[in-house]
DOGU-608800 format. One record per residue (C-alpha): residue number from 1; residue in three letters; x, y, z. Coordinates in nm, 3 decimals. Layout:
REM residues N
{roke NUM&zado ALA&xx X&yy Y&zz Z}
...
This chain:
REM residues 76
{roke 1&zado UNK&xx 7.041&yy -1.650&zz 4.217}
{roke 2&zado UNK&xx 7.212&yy -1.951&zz 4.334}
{roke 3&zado UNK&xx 6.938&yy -2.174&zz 4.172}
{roke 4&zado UNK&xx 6.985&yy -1.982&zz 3.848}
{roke 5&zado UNK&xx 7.331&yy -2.062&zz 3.823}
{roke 6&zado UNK&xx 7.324&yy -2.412&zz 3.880}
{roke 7&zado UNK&xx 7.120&yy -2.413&zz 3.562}
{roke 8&zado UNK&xx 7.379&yy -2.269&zz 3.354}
{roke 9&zado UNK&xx 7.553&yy -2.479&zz 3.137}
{roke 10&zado UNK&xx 7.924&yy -2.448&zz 2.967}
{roke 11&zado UNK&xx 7.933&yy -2.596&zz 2.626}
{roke 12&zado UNK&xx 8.284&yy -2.663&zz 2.399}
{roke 13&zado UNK&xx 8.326&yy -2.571&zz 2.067}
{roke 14&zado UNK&xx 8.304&yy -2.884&zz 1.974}
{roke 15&zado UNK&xx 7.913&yy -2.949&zz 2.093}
{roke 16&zado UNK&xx 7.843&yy -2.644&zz 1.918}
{roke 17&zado UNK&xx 8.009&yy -2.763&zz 1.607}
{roke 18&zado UNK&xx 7.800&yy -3.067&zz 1.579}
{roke 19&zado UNK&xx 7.464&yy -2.846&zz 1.524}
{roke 20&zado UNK&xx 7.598&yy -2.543&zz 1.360}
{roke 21&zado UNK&xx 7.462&yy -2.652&zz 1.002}
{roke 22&zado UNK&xx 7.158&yy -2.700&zz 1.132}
{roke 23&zado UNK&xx 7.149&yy -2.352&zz 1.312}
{roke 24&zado UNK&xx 7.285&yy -2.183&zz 1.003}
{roke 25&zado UNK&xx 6.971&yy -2.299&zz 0.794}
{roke 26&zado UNK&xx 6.751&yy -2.147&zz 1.055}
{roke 27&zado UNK&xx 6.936&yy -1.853&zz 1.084}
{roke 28&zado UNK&xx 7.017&yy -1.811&zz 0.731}
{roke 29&zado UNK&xx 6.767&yy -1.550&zz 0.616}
{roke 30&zado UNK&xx 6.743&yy -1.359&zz 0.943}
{roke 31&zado UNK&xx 7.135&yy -1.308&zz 1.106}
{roke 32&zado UNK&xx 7.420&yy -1.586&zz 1.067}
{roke 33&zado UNK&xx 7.615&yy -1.454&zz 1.378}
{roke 34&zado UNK&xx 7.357&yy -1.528&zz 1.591}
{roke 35&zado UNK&xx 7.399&yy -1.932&zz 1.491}
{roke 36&zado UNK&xx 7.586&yy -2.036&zz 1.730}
{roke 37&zado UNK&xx 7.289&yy -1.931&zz 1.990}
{roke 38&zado UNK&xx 7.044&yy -2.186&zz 1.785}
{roke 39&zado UNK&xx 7.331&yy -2.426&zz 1.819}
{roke 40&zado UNK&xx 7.365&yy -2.423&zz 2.143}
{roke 41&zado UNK&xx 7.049&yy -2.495&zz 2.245}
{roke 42&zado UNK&xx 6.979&yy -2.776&zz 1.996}
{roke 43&zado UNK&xx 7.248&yy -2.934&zz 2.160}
{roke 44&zado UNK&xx 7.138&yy -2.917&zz 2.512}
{roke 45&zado UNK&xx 6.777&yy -2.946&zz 2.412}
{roke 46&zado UNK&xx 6.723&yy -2.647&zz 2.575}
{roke 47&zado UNK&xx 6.348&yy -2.511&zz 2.679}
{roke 48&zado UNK&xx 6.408&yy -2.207&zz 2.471}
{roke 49&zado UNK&xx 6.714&yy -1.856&zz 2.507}
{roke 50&zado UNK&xx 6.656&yy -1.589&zz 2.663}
{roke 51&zado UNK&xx 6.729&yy -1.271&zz 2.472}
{roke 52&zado UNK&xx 6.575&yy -0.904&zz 2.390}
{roke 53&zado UNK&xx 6.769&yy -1.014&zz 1.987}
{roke 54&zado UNK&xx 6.459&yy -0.941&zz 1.811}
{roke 55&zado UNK&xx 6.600&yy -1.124&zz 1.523}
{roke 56&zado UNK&xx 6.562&yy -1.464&zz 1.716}
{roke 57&zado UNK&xx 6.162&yy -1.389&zz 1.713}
{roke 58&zado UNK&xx 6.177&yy -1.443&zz 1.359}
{roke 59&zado UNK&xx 6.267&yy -1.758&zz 1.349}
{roke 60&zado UNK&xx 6.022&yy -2.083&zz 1.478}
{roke 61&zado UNK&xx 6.275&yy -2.344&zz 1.570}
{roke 62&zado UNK&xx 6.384&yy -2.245&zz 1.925}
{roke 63&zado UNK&xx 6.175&yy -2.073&zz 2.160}
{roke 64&zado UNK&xx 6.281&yy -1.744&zz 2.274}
{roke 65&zado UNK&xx 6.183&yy -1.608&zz 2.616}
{roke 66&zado UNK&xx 6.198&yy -1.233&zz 2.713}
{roke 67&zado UNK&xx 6.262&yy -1.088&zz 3.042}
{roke 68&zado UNK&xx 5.937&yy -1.056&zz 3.140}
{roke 69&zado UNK&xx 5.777&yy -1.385&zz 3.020}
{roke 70&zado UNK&xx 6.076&yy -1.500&zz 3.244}
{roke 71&zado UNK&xx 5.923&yy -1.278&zz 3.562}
{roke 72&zado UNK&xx 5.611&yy -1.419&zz 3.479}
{roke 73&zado UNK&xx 5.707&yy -1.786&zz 3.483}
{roke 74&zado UNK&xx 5.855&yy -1.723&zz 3.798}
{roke 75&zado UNK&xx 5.516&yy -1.534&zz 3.947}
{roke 76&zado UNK&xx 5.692&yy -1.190&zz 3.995}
């Protein structure tokens, strides 16, 4: 668990801000609120979110990982 957490990164408003336009055309046809998500991980560059959102699936921009491709990737 330990090594999860170090992976887990705090982001400001602000970082968030900078790609929310970007994440609101993605998101526009599917579910605005869930924006801030896309945002967030364009502005890490983040390998993908982990969600069971099924409204995230219908999108192509981000990759979304589920619980078990997770457990797979992990070999359990």
């Amino acid at each position: 668990m330990n090594s999860f957490l170090k992976k887990i990164k705090l982001l400001g408003d602000n970082k968030i801000d900078l790609h929310i336009q970007e994440a609101n055309r993605i998101m526009e046809k599917i579910d605005l609120k869930d924006s801030p998500f896309i945002a967030a991980a364009i502005a890490i560059k983040a390998d993908g979110i982990w969600t069971f959102d099924k409204d995230f699936d219908k999108q192509s921009e981000i990759k979304i990982f589920t619980t078990e491709n997770l457990l797979k990737m992990i070999g359990l």
